[in-house]
C-alpha positions as CSV (number, residue, x, y, z in Angstrom):
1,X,11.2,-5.6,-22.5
2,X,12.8,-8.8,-21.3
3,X,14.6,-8.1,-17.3
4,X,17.2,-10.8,-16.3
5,X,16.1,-12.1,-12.9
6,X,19.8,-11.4,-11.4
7,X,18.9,-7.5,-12.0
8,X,16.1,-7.6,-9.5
9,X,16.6,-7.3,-6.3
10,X,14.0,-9.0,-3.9
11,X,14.0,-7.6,-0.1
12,X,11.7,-9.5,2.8
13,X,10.7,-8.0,5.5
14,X,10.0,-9.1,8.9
15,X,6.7,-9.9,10.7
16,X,6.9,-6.2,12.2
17,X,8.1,-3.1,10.2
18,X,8.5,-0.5,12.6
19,X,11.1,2.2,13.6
20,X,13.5,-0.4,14.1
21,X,13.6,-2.0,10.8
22,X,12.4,1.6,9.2
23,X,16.2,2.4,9.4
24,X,17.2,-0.3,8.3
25,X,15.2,-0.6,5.4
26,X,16.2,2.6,4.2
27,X,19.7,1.9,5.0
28,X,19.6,-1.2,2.7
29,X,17.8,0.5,-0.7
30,X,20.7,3.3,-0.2
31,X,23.1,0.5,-0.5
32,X,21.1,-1.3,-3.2
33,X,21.2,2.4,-5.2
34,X,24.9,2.9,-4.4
35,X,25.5,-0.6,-5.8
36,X,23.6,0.2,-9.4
37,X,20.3,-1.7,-8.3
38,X,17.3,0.0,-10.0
39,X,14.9,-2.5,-9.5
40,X,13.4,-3.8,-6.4
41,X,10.7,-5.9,-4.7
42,X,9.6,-5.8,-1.6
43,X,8.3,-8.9,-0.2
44,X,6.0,-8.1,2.8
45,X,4.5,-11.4,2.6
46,X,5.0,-12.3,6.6
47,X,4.4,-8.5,7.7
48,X,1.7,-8.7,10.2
49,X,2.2,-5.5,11.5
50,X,3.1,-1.9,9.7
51,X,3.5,1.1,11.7
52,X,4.0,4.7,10.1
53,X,7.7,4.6,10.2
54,X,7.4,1.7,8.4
55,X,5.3,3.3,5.9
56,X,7.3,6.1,5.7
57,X,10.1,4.1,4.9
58,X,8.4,2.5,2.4
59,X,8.1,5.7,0.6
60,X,11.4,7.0,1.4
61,X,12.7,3.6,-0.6
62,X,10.6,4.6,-3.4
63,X,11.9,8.0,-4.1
64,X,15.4,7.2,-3.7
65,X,14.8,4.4,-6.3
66,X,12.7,6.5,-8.6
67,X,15.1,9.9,-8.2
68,X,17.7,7.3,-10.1
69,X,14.9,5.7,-12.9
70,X,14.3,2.7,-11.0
71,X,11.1,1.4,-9.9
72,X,9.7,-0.8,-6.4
73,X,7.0,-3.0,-6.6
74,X,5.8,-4.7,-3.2
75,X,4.3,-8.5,-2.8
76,X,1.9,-8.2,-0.3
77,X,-1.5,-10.9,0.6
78,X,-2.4,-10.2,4.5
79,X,-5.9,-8.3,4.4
80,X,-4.7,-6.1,7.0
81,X,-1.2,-4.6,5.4
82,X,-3.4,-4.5,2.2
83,X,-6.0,-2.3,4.0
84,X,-3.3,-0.2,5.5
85,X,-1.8,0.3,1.8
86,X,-5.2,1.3,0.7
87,X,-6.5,3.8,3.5
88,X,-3.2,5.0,3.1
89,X,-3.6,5.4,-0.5
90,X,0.2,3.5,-0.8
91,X,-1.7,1.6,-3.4
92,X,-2.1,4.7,-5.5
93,X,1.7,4.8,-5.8
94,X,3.1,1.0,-5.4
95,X,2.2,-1.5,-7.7
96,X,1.4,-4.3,-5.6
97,X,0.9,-7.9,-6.5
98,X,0.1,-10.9,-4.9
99,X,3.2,-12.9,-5.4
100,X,7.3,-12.6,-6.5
101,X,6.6,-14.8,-9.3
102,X,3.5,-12.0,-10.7
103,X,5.7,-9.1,-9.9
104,X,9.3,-10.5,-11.6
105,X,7.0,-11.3,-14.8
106,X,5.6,-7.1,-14.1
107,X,9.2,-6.2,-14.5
108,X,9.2,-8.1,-17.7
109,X,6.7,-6.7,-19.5
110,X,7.1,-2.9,-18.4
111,X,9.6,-0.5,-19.7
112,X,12.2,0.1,-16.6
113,X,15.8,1.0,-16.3
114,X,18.3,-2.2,-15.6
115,X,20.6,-2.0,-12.8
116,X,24.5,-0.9,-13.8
């Protein structure tokens, strides 16, 4: 299945996800729901640092997404956030790639629910 670019909707985060930008996280895929976008990348390419808030805010944004059909993928290379997504077993759940690029093209050959 074929996803138009424009339909996904790509969020960075900052070098630090903690409480702080937990909240705000989850504040911004509860707009990205409300507004009738289903399917979402995470870019946590400049993370350095991910506390458990920010984890759990991870997973918050994935329910909320999946509770309305839609899917999150997270870009992610540093060797420690990848560890942390591992011994956290987060890469049991996300499906994490290495680049934007390799997750868009994921989107396009998987069969997910378009945004409104």
């Amino acid at each position: 299945m074929d996803t138009p670019t424009e339909s996904i909707t790509v969020t960075a985060l900052p070098r630090v996800v903690d409480g702080l930008t937990a909240a705000r996280l989850k504040k911004t895929f509860r707009n990205h729901i409300d507004g009738g976008r289903f399917l979402h990348i995470v870019d946590m390419l400049q993370v350095e640092m991910l506390d458990s808030t920010g984890l759990g805010a991870l997973i918050a944004a994935l329910r909320s997404v999946r509770e309305v059909g839609g899917t999150v993928r997270l870009v992610a290379a540093n060797p420690q956030i990848l560890k942390i997504l591992h011994l956290t077993a987060l890469d049991k759940i996300f499906s994490i790639h290495a680049s934007i690029e390799e997750a868009r093209e994921r989107f396009a050959t998987t069969n997910v629910r378009h945004s409104a």
